[in-house]
N, C-alpha and C positions, 0 to 999 in steps of 0.2 A: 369278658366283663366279670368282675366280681360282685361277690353278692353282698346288696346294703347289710353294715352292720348296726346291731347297741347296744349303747353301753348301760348293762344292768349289774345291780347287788348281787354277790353272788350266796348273800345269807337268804335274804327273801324273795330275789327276783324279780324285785322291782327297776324301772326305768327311771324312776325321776332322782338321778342323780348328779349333785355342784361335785366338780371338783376342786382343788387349792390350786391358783394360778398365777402368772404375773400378767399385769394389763397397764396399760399409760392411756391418760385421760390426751384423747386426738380434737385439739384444738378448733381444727376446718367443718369435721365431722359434727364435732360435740357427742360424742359417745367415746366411753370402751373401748380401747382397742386391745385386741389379744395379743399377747405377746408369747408368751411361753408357759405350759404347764407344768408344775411343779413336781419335777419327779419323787421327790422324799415327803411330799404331801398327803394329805388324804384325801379322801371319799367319803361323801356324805348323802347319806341315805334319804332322802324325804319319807318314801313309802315305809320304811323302818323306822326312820329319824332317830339315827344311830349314824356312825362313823363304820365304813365299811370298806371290802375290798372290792374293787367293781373289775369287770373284764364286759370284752366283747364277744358277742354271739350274732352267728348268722340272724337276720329279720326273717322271720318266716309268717308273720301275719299279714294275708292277704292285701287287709284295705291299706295297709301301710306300704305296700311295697308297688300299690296303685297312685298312690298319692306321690311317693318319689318317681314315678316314671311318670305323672301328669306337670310334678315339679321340672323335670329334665324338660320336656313337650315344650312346654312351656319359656323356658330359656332361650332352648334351640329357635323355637317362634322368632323371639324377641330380636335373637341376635343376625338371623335372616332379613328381617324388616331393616335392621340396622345398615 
C-alpha cells in the first residue's frame, strides 16, 4: 500500500492549494467535471496567496491519515451492502 499523499507550497507549506485545469460543465450531474490538469499552468497558494510551485509529500499527520482509512471503511462498508 502506498502512503496517502498532499499537495503542499513548497514556499510556505501550506495545503490549501487550486491548481490551473480543464473541466466541462456535465449536464446529467449539473456539476464540474474534471478533465485534465494543466500542465504549463500554475499553483496558487491560499495560505500564501501567491502563485507557487506546489509538489507532494508523504501525509504524516495522524488525524488525517485516520480520517482516510475511516474514509476507505467506509466505501468498503457501502459497496459490501451493495
Amino acid at each position: 500500500m502506498t502512503m496517502p499523499e498532499e499537495f503542499y507550497c513548497t514556499d510556505c507549506g501550506g495545503t490549501d492549494i487550486t491548481v490551473e485545469a480543464y473541466c466541462s460543465w456535465d449536464n446529467v450531474e449539473q456539476k464540474w467535471a474534471y478533465y485534465e490538469v494543466v500542465d504549463e499552468g500554475y499553483d496558487y497558494c491560499a495560505d500564501c496567496d501567491d502563485r507557487c510551485r506546489a509538489d507532494f509529500r508523504p501525509i504524516t499527520d495522524v488525524k488525517t491519515l485516520a480520517q482516510i482509512a475511516i474514509k476507505k471503511e467506509e466505501a468498503n462498508a457501502a459497496t459490501a451492502v451493495a
